[in-house]
Backbone of each chain as ProteinMPNN parsed JSONL, in Angstrom:
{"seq_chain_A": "XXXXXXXXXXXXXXXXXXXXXXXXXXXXXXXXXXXXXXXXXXXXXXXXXXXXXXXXXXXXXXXXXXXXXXXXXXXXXXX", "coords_chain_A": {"N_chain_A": [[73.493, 50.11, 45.114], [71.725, 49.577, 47.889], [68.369, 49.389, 48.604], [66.062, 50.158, 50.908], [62.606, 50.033, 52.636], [61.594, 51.972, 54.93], [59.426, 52.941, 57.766], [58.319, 55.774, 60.255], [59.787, 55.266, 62.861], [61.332, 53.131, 62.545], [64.044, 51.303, 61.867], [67.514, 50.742, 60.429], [69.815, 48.556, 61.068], [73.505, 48.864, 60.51], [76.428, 46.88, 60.094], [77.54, 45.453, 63.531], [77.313, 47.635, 65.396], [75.686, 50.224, 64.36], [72.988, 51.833, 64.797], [70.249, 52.807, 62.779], [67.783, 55.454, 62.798], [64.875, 55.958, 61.756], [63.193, 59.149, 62.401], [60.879, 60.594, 61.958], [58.716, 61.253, 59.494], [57.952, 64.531, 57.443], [56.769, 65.681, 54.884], [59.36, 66.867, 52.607], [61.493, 66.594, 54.49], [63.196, 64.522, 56.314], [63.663, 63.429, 59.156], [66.192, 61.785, 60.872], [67.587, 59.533, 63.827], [71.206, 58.868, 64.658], [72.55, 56.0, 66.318], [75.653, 55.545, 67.205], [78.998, 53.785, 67.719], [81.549, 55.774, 69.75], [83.654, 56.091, 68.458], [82.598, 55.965, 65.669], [82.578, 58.123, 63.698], [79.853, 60.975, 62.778], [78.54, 62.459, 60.148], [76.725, 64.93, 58.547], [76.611, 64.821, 54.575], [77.248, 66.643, 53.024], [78.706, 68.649, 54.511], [80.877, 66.662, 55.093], [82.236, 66.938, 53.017], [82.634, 69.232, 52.389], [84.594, 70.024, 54.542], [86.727, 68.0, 53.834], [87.139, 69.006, 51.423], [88.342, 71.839, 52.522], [90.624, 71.064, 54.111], [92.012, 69.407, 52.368], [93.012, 71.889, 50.64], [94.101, 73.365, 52.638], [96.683, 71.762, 53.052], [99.78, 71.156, 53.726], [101.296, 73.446, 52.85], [103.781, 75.363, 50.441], [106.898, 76.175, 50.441], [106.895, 78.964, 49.473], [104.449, 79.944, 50.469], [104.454, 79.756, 53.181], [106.593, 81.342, 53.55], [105.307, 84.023, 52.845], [103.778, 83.627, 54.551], [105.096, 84.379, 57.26], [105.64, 86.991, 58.784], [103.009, 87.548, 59.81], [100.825, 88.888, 61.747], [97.933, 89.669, 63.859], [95.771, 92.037, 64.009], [96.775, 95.59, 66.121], [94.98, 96.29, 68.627], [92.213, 98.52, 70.136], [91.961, 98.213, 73.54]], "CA_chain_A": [[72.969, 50.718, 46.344], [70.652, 48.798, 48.955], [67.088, 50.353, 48.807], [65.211, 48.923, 52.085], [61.608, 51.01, 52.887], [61.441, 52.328, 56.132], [58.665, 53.967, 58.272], [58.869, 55.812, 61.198], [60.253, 54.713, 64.37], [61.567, 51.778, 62.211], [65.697, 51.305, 62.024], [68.599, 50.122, 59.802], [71.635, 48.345, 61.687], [74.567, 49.018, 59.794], [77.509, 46.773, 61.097], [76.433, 45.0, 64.663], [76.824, 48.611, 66.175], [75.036, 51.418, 64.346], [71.723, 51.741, 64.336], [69.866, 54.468, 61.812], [66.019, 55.071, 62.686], [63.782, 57.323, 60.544], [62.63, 59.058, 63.567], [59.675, 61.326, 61.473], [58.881, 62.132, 57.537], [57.238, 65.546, 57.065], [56.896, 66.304, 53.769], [60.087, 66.22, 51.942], [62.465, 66.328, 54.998], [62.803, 62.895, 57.318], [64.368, 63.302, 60.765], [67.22, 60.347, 61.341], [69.041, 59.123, 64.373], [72.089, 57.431, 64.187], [72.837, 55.41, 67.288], [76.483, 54.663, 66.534], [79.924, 54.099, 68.941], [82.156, 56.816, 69.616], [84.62, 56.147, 67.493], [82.217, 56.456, 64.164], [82.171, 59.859, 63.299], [78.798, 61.053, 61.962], [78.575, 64.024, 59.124], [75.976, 65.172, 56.881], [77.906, 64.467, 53.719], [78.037, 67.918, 52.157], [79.206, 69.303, 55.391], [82.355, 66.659, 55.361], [82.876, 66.907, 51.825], [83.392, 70.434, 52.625], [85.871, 69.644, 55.124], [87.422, 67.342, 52.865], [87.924, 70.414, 50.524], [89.277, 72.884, 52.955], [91.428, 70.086, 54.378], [93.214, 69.361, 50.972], [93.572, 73.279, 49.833], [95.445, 73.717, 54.062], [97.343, 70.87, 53.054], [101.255, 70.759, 53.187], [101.496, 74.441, 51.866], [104.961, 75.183, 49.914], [107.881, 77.065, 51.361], [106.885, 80.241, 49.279], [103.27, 79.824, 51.13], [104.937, 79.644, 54.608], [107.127, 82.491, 53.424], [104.595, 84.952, 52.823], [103.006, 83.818, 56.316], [105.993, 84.294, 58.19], [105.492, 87.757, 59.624], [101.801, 87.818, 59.643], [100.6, 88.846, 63.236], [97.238, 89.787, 64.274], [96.17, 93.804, 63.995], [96.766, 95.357, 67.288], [93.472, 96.295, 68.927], [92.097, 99.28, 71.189], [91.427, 97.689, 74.536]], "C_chain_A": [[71.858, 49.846, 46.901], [70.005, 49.654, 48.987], [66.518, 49.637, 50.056], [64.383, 50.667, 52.683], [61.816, 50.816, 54.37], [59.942, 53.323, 56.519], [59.238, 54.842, 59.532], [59.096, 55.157, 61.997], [60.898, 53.063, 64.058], [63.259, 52.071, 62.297], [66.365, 50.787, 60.783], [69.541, 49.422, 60.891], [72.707, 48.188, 60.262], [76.223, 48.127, 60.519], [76.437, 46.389, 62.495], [76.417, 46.495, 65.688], [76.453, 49.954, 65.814], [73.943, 50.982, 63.838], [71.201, 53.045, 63.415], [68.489, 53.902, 61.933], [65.809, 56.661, 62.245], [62.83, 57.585, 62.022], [60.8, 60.392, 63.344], [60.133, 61.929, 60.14], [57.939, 63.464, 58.129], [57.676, 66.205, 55.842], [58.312, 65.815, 52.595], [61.556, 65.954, 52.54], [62.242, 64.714, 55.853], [64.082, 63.246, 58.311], [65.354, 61.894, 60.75], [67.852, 60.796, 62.405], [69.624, 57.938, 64.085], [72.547, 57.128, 65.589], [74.402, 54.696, 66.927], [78.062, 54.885, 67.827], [80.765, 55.385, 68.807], [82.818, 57.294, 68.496], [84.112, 56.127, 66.23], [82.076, 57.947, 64.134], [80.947, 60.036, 62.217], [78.964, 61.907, 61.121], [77.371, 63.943, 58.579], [77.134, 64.915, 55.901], [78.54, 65.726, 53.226], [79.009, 68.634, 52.826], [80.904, 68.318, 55.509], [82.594, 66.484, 54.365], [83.562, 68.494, 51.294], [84.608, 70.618, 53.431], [86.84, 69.222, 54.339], [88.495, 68.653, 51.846], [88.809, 71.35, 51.145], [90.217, 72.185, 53.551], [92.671, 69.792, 53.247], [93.731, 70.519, 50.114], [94.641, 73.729, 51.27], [96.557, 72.84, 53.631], [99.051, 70.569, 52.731], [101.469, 72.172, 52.122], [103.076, 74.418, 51.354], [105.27, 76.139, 50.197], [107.623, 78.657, 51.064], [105.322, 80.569, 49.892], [103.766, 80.283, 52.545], [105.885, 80.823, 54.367], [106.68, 83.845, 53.965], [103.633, 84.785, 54.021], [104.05, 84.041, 57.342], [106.202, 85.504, 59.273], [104.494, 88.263, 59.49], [101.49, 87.893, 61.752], [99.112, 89.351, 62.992], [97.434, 91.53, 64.462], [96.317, 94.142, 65.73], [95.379, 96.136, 67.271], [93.448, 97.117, 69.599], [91.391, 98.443, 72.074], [90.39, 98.42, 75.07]], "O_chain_A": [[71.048, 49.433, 46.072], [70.449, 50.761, 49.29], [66.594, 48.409, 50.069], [64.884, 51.754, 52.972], [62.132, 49.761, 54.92], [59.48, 54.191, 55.778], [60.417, 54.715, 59.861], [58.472, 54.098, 61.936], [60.973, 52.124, 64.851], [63.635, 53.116, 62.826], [65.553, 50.32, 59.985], [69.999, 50.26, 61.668], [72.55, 47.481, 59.267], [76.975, 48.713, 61.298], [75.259, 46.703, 62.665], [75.636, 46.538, 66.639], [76.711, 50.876, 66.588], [73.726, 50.184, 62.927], [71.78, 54.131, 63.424], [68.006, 52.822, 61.593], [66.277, 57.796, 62.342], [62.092, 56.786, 62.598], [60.003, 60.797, 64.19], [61.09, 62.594, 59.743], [57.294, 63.352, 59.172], [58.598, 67.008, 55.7], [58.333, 64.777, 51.934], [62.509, 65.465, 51.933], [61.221, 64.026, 55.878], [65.276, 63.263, 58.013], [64.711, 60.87, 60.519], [68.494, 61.845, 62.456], [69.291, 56.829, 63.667], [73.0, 58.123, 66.154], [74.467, 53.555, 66.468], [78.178, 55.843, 68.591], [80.667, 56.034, 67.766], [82.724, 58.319, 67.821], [84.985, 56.258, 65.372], [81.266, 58.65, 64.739], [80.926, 59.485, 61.116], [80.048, 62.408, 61.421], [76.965, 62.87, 58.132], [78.315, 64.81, 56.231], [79.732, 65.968, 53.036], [79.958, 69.18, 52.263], [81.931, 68.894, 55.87], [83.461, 65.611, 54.336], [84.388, 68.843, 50.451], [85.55, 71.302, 53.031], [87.803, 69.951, 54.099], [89.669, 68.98, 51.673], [89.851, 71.716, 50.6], [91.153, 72.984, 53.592], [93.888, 69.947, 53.351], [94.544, 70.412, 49.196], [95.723, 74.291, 51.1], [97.632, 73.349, 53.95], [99.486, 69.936, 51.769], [101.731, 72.073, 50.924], [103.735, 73.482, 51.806], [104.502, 77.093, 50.325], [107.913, 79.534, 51.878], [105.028, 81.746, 49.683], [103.307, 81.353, 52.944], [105.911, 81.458, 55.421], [107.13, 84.553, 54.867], [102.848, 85.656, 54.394], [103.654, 83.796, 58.482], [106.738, 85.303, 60.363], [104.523, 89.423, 59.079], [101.875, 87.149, 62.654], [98.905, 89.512, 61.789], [98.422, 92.18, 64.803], [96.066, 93.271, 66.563], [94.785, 96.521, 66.264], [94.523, 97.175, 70.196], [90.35, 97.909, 71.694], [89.786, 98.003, 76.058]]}, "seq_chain_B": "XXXXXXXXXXXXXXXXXXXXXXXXXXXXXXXXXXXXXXXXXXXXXXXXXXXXXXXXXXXXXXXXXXXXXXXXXXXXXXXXXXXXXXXXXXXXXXXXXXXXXXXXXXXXXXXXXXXXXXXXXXXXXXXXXXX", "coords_chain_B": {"N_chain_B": [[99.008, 71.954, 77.982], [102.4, 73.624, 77.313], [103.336, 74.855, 74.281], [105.782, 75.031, 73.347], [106.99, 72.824, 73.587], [107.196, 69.436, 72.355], [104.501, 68.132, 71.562], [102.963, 65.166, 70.659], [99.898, 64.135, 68.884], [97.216, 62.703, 68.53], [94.722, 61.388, 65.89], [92.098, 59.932, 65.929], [90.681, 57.841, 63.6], [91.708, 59.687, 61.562], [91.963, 63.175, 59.638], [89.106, 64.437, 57.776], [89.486, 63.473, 54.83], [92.205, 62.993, 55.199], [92.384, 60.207, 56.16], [94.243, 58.315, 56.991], [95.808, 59.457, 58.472], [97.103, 59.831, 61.696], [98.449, 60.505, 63.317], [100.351, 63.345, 65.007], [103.203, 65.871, 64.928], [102.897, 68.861, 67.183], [104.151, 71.591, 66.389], [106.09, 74.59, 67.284], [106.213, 77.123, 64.826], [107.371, 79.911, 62.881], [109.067, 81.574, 64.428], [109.939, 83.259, 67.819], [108.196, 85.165, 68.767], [105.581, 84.146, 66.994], [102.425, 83.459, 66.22], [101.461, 81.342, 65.213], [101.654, 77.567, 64.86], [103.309, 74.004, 63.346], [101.01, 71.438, 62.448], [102.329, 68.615, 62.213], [102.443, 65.93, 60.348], [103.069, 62.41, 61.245], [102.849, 60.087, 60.343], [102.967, 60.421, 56.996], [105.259, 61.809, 56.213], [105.425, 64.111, 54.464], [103.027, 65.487, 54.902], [101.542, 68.329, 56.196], [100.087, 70.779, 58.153], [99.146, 74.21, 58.732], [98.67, 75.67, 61.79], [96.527, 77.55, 64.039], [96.187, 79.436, 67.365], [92.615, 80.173, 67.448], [91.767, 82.522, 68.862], [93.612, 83.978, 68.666], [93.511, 85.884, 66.135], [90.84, 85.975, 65.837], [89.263, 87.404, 67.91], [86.314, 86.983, 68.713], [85.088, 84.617, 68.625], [83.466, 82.263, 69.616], [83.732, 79.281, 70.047], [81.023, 76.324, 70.415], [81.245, 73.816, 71.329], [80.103, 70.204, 70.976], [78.67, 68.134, 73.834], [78.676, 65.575, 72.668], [81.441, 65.526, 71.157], [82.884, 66.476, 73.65], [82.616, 64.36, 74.97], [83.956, 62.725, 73.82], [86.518, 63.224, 73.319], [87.37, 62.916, 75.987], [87.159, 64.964, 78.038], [86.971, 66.78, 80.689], [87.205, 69.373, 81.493], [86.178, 72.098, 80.959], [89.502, 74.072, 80.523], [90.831, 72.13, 80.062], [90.809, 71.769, 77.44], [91.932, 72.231, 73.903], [91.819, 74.904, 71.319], [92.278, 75.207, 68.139], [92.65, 76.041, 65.358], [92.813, 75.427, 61.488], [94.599, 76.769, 58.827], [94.349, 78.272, 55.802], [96.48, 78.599, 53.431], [97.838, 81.713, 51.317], [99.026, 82.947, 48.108], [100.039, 85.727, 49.201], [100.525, 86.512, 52.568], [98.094, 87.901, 53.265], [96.553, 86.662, 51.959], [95.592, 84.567, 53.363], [93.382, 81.974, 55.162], [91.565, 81.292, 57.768], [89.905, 77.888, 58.776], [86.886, 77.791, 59.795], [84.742, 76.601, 60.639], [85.138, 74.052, 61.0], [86.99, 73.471, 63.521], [89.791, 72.354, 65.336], [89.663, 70.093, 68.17], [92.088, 69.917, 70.76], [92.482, 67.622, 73.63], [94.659, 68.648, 75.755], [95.733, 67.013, 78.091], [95.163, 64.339, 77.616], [96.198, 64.543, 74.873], [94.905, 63.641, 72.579], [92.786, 64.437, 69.797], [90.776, 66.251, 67.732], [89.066, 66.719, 64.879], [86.465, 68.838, 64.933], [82.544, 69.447, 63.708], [81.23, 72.554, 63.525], [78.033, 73.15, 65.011], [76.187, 74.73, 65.033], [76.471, 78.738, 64.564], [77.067, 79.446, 61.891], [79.358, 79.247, 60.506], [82.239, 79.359, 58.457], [84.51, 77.549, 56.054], [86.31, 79.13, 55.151], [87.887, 81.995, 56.37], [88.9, 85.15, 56.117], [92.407, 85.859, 57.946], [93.047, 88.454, 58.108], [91.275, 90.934, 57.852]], "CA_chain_B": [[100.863, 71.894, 77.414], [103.186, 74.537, 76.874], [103.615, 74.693, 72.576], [106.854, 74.76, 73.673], [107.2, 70.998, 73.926], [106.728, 68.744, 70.801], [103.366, 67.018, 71.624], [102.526, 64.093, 69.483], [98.34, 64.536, 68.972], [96.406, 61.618, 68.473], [93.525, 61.862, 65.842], [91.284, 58.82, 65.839], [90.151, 58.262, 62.596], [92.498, 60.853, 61.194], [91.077, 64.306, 59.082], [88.423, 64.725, 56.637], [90.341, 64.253, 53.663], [93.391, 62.32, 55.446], [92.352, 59.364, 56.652], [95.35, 57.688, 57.157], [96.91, 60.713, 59.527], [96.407, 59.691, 62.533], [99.407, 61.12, 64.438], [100.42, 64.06, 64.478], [103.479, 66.596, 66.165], [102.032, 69.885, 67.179], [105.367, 71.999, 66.547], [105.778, 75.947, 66.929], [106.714, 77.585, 63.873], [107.449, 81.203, 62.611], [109.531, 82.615, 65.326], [109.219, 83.085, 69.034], [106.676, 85.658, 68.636], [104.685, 83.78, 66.145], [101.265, 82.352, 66.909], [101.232, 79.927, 63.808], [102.148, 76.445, 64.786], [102.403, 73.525, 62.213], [100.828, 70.345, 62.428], [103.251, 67.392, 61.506], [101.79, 64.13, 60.395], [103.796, 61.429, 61.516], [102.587, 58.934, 59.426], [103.055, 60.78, 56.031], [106.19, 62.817, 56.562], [104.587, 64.96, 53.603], [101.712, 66.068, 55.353], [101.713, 69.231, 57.287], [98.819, 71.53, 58.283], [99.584, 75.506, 59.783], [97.795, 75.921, 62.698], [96.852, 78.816, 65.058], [94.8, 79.481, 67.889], [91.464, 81.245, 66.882], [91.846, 83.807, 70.008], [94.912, 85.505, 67.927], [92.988, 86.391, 64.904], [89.296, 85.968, 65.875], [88.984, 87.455, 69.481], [85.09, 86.46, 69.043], [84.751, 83.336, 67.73], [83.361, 81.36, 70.448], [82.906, 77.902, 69.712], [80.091, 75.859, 71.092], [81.661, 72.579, 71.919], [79.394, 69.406, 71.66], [78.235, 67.23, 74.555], [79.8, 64.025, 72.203], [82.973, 65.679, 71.546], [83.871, 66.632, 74.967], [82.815, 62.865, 75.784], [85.019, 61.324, 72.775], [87.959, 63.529, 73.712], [87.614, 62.489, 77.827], [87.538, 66.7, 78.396], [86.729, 66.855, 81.838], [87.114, 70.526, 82.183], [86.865, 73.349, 79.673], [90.416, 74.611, 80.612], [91.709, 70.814, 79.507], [90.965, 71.944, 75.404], [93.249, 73.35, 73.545], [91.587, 75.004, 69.9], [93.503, 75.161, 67.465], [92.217, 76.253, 63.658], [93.221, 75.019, 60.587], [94.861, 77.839, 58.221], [94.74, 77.913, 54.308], [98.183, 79.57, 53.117], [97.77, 82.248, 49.994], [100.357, 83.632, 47.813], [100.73, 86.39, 50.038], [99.836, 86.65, 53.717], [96.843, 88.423, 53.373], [94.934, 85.849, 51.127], [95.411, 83.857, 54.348], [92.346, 81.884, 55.476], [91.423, 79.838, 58.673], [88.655, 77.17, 58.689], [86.188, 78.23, 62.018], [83.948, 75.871, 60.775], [85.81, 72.886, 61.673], [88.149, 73.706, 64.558], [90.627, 71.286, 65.704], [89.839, 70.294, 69.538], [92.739, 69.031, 71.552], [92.524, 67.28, 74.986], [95.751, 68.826, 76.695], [96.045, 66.118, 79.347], [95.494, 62.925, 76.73], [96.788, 64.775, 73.599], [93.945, 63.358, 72.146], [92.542, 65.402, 69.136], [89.798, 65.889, 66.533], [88.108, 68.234, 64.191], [85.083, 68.852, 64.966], [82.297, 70.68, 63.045], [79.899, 73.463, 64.665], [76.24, 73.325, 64.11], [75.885, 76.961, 65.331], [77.17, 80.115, 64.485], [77.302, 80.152, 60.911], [80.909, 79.664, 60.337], [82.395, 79.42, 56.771], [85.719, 76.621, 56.293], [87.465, 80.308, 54.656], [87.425, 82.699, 56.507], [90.518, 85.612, 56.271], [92.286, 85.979, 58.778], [93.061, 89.835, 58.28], [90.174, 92.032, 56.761]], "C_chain_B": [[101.386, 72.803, 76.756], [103.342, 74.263, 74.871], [104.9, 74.979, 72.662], [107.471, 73.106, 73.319], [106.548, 70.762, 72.799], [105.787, 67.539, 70.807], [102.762, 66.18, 70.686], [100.961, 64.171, 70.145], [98.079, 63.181, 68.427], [94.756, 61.338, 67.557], [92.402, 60.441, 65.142], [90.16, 58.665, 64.602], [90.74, 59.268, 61.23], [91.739, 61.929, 60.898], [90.544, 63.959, 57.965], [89.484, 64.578, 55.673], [91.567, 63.329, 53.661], [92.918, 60.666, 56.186], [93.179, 58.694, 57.476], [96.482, 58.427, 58.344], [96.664, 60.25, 61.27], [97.346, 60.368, 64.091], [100.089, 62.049, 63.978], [101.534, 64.936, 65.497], [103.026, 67.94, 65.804], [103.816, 71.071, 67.51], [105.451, 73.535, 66.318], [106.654, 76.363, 65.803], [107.125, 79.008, 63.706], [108.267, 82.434, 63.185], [109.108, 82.773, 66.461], [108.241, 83.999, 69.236], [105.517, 85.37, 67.747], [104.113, 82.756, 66.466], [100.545, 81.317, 66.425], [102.311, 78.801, 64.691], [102.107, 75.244, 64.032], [102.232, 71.757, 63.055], [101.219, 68.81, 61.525], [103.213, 66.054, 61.408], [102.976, 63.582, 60.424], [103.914, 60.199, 61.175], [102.988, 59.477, 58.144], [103.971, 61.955, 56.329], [105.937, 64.436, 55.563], [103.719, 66.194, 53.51], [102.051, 67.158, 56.431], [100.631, 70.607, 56.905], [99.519, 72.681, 58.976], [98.207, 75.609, 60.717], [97.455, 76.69, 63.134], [95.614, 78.777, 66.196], [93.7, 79.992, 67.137], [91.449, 82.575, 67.517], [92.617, 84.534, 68.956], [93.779, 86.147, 66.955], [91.085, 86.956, 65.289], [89.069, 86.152, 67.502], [87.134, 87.173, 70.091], [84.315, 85.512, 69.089], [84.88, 82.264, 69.041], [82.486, 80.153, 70.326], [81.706, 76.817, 70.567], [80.859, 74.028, 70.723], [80.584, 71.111, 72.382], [79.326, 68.608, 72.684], [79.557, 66.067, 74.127], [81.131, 64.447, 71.765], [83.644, 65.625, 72.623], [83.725, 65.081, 75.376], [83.55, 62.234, 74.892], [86.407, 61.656, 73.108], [88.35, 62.936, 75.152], [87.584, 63.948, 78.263], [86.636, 66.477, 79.701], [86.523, 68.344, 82.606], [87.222, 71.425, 80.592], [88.11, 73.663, 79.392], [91.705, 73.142, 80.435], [92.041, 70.924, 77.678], [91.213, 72.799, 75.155], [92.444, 73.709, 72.315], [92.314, 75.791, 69.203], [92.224, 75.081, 65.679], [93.289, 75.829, 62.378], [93.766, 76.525, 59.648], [95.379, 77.537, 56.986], [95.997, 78.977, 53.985], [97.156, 80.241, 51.465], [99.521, 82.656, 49.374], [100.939, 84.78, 48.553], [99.74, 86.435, 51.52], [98.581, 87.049, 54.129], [96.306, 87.775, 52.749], [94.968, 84.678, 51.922], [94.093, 83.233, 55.123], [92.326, 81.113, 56.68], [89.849, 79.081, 58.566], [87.72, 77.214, 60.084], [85.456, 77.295, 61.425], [84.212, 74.585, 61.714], [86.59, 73.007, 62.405], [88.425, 72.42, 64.895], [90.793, 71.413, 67.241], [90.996, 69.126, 70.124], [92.662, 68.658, 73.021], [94.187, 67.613, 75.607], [96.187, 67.656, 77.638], [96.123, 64.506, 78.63], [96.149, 63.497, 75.542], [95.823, 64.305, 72.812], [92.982, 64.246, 71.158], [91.11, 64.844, 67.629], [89.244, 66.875, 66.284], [87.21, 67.91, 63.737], [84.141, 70.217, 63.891], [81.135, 71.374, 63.682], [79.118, 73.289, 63.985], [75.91, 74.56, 64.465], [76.799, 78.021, 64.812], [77.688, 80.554, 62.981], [78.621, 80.128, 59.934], [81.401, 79.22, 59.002], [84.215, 78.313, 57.199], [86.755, 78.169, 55.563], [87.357, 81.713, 55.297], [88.631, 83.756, 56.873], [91.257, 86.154, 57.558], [92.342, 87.415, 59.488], [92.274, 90.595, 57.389], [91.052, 92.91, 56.146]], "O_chain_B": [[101.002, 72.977, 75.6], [103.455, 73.091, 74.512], [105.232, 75.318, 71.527], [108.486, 72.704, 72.75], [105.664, 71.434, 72.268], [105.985, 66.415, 70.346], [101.975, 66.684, 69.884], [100.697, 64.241, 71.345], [99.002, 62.642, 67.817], [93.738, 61.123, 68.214], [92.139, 60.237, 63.957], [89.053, 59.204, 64.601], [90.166, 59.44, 60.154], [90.748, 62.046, 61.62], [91.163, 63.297, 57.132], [90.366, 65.435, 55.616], [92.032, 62.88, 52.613], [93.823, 60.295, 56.934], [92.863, 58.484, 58.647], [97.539, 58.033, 58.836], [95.637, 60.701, 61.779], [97.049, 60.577, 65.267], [100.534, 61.998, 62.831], [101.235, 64.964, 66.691], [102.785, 68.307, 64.654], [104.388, 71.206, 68.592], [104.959, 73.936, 65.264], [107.821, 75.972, 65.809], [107.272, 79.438, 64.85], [108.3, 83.614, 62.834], [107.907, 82.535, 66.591], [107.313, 83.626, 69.955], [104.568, 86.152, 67.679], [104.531, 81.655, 66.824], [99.578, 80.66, 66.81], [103.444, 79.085, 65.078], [100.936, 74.97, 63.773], [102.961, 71.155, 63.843], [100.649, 68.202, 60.619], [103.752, 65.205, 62.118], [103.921, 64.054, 59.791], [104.76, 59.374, 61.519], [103.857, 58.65, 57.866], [103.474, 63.027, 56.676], [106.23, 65.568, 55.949], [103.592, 67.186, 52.791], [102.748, 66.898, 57.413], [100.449, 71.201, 55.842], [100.419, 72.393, 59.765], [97.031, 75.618, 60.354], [98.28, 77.488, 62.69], [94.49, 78.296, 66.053], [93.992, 80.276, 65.975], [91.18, 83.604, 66.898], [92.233, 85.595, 68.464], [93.219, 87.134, 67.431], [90.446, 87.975, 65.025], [88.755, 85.216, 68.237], [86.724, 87.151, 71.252], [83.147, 85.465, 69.474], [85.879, 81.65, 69.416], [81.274, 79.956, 70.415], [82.005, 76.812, 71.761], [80.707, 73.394, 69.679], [80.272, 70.845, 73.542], [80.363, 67.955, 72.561], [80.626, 65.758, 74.652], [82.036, 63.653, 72.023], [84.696, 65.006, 72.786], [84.614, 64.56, 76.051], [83.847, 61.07, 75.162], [87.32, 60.835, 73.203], [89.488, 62.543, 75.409], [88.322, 64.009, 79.246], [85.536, 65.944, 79.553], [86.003, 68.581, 83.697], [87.969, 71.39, 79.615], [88.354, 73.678, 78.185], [92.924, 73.141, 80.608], [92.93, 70.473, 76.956], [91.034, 73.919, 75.634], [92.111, 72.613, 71.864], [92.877, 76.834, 69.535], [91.39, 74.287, 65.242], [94.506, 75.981, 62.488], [93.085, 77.498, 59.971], [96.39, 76.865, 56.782], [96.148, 80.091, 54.486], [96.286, 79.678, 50.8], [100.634, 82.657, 49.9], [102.163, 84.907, 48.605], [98.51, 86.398, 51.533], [98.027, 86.651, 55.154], [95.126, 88.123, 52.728], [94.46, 83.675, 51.42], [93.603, 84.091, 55.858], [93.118, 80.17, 56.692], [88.821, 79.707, 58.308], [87.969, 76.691, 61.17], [85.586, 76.556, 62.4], [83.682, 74.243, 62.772], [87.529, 72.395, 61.895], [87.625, 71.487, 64.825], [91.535, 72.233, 67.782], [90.908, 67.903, 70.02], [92.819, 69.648, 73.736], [94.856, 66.619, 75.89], [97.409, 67.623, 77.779], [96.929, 63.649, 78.992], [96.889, 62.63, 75.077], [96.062, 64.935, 71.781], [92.226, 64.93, 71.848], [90.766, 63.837, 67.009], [88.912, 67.788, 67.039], [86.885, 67.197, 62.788], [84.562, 71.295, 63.473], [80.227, 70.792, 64.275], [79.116, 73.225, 62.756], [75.173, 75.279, 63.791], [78.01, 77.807, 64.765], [78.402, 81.525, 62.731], [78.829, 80.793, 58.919], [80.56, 78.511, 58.451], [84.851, 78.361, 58.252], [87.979, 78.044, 55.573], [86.708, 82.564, 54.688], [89.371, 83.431, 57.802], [90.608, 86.952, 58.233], [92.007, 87.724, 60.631], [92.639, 90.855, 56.243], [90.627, 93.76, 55.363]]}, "name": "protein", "num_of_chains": 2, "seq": "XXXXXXXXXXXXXXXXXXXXXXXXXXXXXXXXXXXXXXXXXXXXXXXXXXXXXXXXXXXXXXXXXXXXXXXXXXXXXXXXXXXXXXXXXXXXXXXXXXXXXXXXXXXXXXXXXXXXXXXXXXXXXXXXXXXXXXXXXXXXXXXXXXXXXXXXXXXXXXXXXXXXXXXXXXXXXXXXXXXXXXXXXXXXXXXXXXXXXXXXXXXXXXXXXX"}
């Protein structure tokens, strides 16, 4: 892992187009933006490692899965 | 676009999880009254996700739509995105879950697609779809 100290209002470039600046410490959180092109997708990690998870349990269910969803509708509702 | 028609989706980057997915057809499933459609990777003939709106199940679940999504998709108009939830299968219908966290936004007019994740509202990746 690359350690490199930062203060505020200081940066990383990652690659010639994302930047990452430490934009305020307080305490034991630290503020970051990431300046990066469209096409990087940002995440916290836990948040897409949660994805990740519910992504690979949706994944390609098996015919007796799709079975038992097959006449699933929505309750009906008083308007 | 009608879900009628067998729209090939476009997901730049592919999904959490899939990397490699990057195309996808958006095909109705279940019967003509059924509001499950599945999502058919086209790269990994393998791969296939059930879909559904959120409206069917979750008539409240109103997503807050970032700024940089609507500008990565090209969405030009609210009534251009299509959402579309992810849905975990159980052994029986009722241990059925959809993911509101991450909804799957499509650009109707580019086909253009990606699942995005909300920073508001709390939303859980399991959430059933019939109490």
């Amino acid at each position: 892992v690359l350690v490199l100290t930062r203060r505020a209002n200081q940066s990383i470039m990652i690659g010639p187009d994302v930047v990452v600046t430490v934009l305020e410490v307080r305490g034991d959180q630290v503020r970051i933006g990431v300046d990066a092109p469209r096409s990087v997708a940002v995440h916290r990690e836990e948040v897409f490692r949660e994805l990740e998870q519910a992504n690979k349990a949706a994944a390609s269910p098996g015919d007796d899965a799709l079975q038992a969803l097959q006449g699933l509708r929505p309750p009906t509702r008083d308007t | 676009v009608s879900l009628t028609e067998v729209p090939e989706l476009h997901v730049d980057g592919g999904l959490p999880g899939f990397p490699g997915a990057t195309r996808f057809a958006l095909v109705r499933w279940g019967g003509d009254d059924s509001p499950f459609s599945l999502l058919r990777s086209l790269d990994d003939p393998d791969l296939s996700f059930v879909v559904v709106p959120p409206a069917v199940f979750f008539p409240h679940y109103e997503p807050e739509i970032d700024d940089e999504v609507a500008e990565e998709l090209d969405l030009q108009s609210a009534e251009e995105a299509l959402l579309l939830v992810i849905v975990t299968l159980g052994a029986t219908a009722s241990e059925a879950t959809a993911n509101l966290l991450g909804p799957v936004v499509v650009n109707q007019r580019t086909l253009a697609a990606l699942q995005t994740v909300l920073s508001t509202g709390g939303h859980g990746t399991r959430v059933p779809l019939v109490a």
